[in-house]
LOBA-932029 format. One line per field, with one value per atom (N, C-alpha, C): residue number from 1; residue in one letter; chain; atom name; y, x, z. Coordinates in steps of 0.05 Angstrom, whole numbers. Atoms other than C-alpha are relative to their C-alpha. Layout:
BEGIN
pos c(NUM,...)
code c(a,...)
unit c(A,...)
site c(CA,...)
yy c(Y,...)
xx c(X,...)
zz c(Z,...)
//
This chain:
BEGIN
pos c(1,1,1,2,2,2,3,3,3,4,4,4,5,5,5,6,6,6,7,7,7,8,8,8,9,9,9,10,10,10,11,11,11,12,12,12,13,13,13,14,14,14,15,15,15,16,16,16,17,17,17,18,18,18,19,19,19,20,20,20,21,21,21,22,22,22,23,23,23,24,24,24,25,25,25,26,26,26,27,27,27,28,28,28,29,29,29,30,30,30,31,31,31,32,32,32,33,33,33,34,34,34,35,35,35,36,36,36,37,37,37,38,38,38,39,39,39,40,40,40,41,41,41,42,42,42,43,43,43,44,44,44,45,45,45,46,46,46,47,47,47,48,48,48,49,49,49,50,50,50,51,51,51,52,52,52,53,53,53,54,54,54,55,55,55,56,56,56,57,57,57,58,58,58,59,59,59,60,60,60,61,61,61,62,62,62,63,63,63,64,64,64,65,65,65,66,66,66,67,67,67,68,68,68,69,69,69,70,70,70,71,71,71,72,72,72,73,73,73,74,74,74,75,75,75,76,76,76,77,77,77,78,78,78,79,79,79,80,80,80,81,81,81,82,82,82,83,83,83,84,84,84,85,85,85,86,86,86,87,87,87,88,88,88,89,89,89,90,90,90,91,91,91,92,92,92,93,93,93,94,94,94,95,95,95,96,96,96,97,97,97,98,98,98,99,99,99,100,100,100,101,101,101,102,102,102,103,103,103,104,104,104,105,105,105,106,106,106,107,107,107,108,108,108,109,109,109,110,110,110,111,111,111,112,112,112,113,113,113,114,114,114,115,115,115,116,116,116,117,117,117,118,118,118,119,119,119,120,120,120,121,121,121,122,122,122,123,123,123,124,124,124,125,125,125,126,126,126,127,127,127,128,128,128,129,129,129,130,130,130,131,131,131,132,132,132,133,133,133,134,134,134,135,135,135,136,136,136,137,137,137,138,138,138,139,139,139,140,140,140,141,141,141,142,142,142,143,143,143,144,144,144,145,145,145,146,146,146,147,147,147,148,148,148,149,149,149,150,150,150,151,151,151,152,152,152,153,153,153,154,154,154,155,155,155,156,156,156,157,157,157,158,158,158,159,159,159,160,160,160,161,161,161,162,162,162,163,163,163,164,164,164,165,165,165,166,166,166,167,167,167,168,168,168,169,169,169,170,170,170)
code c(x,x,x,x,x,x,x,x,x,x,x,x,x,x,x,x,x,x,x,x,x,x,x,x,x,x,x,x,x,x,x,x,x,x,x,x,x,x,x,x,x,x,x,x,x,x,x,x,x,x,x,x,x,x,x,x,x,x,x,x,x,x,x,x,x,x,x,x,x,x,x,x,x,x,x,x,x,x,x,x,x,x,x,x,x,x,x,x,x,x,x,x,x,x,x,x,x,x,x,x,x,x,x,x,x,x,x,x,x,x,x,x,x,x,x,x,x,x,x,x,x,x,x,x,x,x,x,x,x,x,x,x,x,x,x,x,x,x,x,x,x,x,x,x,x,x,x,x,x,x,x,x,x,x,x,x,x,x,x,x,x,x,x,x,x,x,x,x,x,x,x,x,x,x,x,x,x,x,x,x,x,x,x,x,x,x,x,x,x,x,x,x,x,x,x,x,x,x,x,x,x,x,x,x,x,x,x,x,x,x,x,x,x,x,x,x,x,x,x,x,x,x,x,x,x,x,x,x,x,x,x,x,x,x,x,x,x,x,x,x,x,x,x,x,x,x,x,x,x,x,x,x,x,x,x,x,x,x,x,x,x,x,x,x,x,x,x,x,x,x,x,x,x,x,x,x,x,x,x,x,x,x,x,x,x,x,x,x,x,x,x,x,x,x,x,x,x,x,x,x,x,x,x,x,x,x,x,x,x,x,x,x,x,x,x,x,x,x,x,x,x,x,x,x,x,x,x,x,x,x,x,x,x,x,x,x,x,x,x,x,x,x,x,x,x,x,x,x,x,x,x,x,x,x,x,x,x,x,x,x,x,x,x,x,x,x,x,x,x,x,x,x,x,x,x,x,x,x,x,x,x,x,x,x,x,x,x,x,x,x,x,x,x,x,x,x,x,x,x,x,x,x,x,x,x,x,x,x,x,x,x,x,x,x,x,x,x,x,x,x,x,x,x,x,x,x,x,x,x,x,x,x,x,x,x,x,x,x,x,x,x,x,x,x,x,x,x,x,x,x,x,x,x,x,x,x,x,x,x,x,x,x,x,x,x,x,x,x,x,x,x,x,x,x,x,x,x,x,x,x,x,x,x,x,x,x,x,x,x,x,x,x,x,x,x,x,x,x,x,x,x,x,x,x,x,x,x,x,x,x)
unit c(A,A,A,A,A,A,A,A,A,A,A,A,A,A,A,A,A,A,A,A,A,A,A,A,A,A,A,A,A,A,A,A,A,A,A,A,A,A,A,A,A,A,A,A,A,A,A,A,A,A,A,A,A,A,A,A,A,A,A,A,A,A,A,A,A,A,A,A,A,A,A,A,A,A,A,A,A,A,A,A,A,A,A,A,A,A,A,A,A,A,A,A,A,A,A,A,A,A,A,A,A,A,A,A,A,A,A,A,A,A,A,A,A,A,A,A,A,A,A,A,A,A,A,A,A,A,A,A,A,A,A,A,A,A,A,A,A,A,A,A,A,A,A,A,A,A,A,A,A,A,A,A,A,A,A,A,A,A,A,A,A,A,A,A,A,A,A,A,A,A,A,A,A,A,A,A,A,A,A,A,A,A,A,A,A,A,A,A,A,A,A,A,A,A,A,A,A,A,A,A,A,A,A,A,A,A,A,A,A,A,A,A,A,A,A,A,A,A,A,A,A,A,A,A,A,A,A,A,A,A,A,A,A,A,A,A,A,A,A,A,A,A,A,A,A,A,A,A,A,A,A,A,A,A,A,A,A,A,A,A,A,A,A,A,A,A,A,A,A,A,A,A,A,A,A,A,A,A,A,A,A,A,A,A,A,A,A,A,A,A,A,A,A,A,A,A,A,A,A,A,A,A,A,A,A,A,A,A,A,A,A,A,A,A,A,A,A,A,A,A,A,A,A,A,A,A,A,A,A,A,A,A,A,A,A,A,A,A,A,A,A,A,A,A,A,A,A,A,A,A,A,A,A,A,A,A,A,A,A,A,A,A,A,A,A,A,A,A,A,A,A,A,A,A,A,A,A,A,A,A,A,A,A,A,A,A,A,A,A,A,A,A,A,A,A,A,A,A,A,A,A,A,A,A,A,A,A,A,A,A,A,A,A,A,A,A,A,A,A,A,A,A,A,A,A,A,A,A,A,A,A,A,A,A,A,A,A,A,A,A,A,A,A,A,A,A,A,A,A,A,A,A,A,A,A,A,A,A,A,A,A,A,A,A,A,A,A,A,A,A,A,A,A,A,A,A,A,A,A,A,A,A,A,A,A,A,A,A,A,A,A,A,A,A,A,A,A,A,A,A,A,A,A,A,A,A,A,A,A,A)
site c(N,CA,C,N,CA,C,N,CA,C,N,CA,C,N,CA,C,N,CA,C,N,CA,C,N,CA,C,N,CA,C,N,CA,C,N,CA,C,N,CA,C,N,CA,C,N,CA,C,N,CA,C,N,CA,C,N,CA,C,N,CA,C,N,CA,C,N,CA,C,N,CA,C,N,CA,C,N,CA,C,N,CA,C,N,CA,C,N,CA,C,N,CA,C,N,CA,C,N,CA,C,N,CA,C,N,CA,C,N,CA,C,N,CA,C,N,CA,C,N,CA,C,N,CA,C,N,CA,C,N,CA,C,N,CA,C,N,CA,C,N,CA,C,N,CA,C,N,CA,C,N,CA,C,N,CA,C,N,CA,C,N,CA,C,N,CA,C,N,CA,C,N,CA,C,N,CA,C,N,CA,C,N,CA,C,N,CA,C,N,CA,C,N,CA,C,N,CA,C,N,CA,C,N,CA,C,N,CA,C,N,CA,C,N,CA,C,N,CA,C,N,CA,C,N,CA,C,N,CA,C,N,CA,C,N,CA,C,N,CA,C,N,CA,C,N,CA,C,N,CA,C,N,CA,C,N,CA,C,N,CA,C,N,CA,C,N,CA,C,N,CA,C,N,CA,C,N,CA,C,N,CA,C,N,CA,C,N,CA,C,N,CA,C,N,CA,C,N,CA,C,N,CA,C,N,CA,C,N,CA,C,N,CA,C,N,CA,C,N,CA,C,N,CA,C,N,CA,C,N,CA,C,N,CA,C,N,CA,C,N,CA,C,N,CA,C,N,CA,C,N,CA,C,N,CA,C,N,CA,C,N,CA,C,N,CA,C,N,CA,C,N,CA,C,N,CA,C,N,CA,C,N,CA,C,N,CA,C,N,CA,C,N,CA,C,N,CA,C,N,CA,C,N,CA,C,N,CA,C,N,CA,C,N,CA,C,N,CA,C,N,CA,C,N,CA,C,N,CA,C,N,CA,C,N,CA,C,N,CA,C,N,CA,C,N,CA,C,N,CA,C,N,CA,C,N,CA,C,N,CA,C,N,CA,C,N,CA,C,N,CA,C,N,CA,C,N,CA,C,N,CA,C,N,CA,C,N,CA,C,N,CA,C,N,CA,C,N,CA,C,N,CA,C,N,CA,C,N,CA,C,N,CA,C,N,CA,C,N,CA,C,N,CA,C,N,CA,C,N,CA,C,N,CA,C,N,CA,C,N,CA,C,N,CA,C,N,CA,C,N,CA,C,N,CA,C,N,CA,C,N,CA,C,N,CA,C,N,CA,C,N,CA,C,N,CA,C,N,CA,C,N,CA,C,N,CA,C,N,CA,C,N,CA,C)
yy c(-24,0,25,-27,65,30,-23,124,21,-23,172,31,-31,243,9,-13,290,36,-13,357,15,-4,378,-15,19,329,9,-10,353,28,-28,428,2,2,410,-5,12,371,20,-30,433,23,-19,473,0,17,422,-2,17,400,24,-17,471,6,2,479,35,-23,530,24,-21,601,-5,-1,601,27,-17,634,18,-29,705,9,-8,717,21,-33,789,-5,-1,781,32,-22,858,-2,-2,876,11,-25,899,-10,11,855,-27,26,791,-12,7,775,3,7,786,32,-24,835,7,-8,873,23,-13,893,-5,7,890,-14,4,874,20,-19,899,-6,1,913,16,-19,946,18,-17,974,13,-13,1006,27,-21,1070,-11,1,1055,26,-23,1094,7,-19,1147,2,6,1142,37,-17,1206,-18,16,1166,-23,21,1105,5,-1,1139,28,-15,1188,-1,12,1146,-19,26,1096,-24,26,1019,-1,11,985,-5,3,964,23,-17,1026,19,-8,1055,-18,11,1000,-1,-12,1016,27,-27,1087,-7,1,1066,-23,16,1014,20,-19,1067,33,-32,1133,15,-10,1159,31,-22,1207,19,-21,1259,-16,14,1222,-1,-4,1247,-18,13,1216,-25,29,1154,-10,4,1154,-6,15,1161,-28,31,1106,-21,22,1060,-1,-8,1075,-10,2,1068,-25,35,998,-13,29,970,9,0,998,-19,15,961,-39,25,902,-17,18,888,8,12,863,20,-20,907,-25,17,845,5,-4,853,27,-26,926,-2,-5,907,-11,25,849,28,-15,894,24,-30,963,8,-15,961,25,-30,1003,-33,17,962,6,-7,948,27,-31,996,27,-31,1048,4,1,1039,10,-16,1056,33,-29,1118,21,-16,1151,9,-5,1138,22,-17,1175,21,-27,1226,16,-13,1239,7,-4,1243,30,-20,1289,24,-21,1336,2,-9,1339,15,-15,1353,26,-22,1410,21,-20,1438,5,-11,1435,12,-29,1477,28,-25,1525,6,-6,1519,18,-8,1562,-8,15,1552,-16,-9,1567,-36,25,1500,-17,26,1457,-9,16,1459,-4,10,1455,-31,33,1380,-14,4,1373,-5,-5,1394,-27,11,1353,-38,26,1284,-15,2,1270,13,-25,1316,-27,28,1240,2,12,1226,23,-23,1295,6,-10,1310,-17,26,1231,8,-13,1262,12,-21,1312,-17,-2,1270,-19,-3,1263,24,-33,1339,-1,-4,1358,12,-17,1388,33,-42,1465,5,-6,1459,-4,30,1414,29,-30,1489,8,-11,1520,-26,20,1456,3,7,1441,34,-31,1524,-6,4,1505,-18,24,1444,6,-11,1476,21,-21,1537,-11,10,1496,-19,26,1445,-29,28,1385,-25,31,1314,-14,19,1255,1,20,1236,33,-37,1322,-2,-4,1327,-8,27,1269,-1,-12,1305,20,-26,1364,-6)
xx c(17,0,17,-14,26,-17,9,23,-22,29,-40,19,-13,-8,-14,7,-13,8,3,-29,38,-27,51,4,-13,68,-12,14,16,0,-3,32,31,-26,109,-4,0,87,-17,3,52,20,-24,114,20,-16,142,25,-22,202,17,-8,218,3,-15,250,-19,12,199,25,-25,242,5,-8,279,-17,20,245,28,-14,274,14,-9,292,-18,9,271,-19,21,207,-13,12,188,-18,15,130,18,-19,164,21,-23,224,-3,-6,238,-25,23,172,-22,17,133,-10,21,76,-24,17,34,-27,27,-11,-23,30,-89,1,15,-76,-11,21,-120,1,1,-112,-14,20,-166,10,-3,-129,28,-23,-77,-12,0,-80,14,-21,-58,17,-17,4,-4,5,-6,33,-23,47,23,-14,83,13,-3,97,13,-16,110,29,-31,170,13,-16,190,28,-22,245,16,-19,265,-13,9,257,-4,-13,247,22,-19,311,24,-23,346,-17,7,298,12,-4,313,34,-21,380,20,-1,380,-14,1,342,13,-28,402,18,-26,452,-16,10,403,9,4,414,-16,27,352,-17,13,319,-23,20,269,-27,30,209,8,-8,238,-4,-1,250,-28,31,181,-14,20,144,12,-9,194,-15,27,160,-21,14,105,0,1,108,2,-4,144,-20,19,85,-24,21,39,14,1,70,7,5,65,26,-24,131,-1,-5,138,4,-17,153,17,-10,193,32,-18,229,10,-3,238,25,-22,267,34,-22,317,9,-10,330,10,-10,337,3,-22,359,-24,29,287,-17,15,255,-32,25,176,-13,8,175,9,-9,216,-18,22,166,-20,27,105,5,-16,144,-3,-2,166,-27,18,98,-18,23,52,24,-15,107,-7,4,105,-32,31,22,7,6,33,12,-18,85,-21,21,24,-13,27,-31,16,-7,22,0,3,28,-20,43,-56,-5,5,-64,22,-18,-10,8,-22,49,19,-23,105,25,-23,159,20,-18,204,1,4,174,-2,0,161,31,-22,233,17,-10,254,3,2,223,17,-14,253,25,-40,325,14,-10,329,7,5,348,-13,15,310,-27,30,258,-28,16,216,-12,7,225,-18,13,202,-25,36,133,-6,19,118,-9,8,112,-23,24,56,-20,16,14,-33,24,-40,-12,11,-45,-20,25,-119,10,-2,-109,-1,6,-134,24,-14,-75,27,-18,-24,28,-19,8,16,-15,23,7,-17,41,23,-17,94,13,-23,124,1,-9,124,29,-25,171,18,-27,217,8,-9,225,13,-4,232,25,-25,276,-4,20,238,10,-5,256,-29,31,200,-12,8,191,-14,14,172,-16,17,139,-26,32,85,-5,0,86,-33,22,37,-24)
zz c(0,0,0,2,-20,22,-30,42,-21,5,32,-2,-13,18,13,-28,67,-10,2,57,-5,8,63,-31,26,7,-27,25,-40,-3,13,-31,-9,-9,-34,-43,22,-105,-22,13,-128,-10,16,-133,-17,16,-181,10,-17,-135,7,-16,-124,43,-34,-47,12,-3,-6,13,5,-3,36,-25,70,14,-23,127,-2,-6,135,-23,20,62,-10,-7,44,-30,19,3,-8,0,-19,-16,24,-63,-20,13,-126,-10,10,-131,6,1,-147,2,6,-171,21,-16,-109,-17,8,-131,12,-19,-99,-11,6,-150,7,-8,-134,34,-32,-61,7,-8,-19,34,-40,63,10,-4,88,25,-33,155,-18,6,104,-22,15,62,-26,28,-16,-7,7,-32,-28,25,-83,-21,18,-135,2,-19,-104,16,-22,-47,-6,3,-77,-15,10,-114,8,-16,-61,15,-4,-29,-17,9,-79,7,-10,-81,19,-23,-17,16,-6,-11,9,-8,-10,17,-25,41,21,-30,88,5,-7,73,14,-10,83,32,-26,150,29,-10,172,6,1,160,19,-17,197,-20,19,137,2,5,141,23,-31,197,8,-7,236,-8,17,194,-22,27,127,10,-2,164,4,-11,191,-24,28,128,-24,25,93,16,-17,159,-17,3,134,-22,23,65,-5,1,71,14,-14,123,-28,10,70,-24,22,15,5,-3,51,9,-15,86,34,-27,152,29,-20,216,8,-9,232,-23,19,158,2,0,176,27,-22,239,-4,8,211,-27,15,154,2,-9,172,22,-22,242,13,-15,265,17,-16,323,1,3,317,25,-18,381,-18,24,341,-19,25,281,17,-15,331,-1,-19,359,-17,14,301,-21,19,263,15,-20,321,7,-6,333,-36,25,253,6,4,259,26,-17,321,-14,15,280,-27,18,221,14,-16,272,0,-16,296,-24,19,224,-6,6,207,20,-7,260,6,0,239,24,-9,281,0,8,283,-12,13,235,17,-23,295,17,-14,333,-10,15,279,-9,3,266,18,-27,337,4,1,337,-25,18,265,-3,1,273,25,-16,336,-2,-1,342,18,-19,401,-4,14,363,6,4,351,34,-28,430,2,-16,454,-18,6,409,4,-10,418,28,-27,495,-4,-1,468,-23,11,433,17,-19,492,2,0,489,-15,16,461,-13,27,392,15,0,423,19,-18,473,-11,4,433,-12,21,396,31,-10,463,19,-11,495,-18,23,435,6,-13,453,20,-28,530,2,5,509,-7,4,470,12,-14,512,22,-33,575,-6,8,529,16,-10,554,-10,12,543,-7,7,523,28,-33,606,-1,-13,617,-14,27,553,13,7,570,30,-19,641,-3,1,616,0)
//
């Protein structure tokens, strides 16, 4: 009697004796045949073709965010861009050296540094958080502040020169 396949054996004999790709080998949309046309993620935003060719391939974002390459806003929206096109915060982390906490951080510090420009910020403070490298840590601090407060919170901070721990104090 010949053995019953088994669900392994018959997806294994589907790939015509091709070997399945190794776990942790860098699958992007875009290259190397993986495609990411017509997906569809409903908890994601489709990137607008701006966007998708703002930084470059994949690859040389998660290079540029290996190397810090880029001011913590840039890096933020490349996050961003790579979970929307469907790579990994795991491949983000193994790849570019940005930990899935770091990925949270910088994405809600970037949203807090929008909110601060739609309600017309001062140049003065928007590039306070900007210029800084700690700029990320310290607005992530203010983004419990209610929107009608969040402007002169964000001048208290930089006047006072506040870290993240003060910041998320107010």
């Amino acid at each position: 009697l010949a053995p019953r396949p088994t669900m392994c054996s018959r997806m294994l004999s589907n790939r015509q004796g091709r070997i399945p790709s190794p776990k942790g080998k860098l699958l992007i949309p875009g290259e190397d045949g993986v495609d990411n046309e017509g997906t569809f993620n409903p908890f994601m935003q489709p990137l607008s073709k701006e966007e998708s060719q703002k930084y470059g391939k994949p690859p040389q974002m998660l290079k540029t965010l290996r190397f810090r390459a880029a001011p913590w806003m840039e890096a933020a929206e490349m996050v961003d861009i790579l979970l929307r096109l469907g790579v990994s915060p795991e491949t983000i982390n193994e790849d570019g050296g940005v930990t899935a906490m770091e990925q949270g951080n910088w994405r809600v510090s970037l949203e807090v540094l929008r909110s601060l420009e739609s309600l017309n910020c001062p140049q003065e403070i928007l590039d306070f958080f900007k210029g800084d490298e700690d700029g990320a840590d310290v607005i992530f601090g203010l983004r419990m502040s209610p929107k009608d407060i969040r402007v002169a919170a964000a001048a208290y901070v930089m006047e006072r020169g506040y870290n993240r721990r003060e910041a998320e104090t107010l």
